[in-house]
Phi, psi and omega in degrees: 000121161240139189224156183232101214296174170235161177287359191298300191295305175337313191280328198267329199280154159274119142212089176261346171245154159290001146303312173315325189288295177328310195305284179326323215236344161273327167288292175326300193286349158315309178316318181271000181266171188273116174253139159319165169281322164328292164307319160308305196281352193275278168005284178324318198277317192278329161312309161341299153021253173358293210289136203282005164212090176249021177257353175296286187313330211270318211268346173252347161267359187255329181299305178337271269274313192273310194290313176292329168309303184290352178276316198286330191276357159280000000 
């Protein structure tokens, strides 16, 4: 597999396994395709993944998640 890390991905992803690489690499070609905003924020979310503080992207989708809940319940 060759892929061409950029340095943005090089300094933030964990990519010490080659699952990682694959993950990272399925994700680009998703990306360029026209996706729902569903699909986009999931994309978004499995990229998070990646990232060597990846509980920060979780703790912040989940408050959307909890602020859009509290909205639907007024």
């Amino acid at each position: 597999m060759k892929l061409q890390l950029t340095l943005y991905e090089k300094k933030n992803y964990v990519l010490n396994d080659r699952k990682d690489l694959i993950i990272l690499s399925k994700i680009k070609e998703v990306e360029d395709s026209k996706l729902d905003s569903k699909d986009k924020e999931v994309v978004k979310l499995i990229k998070t993944q990646l990232k060597k503080d990846w509980r920060s992207p979780f703790i912040v989708y989940l408050n959307k998640l909890i602020r859009l809940i509290r909205r639907h319940e007024k």
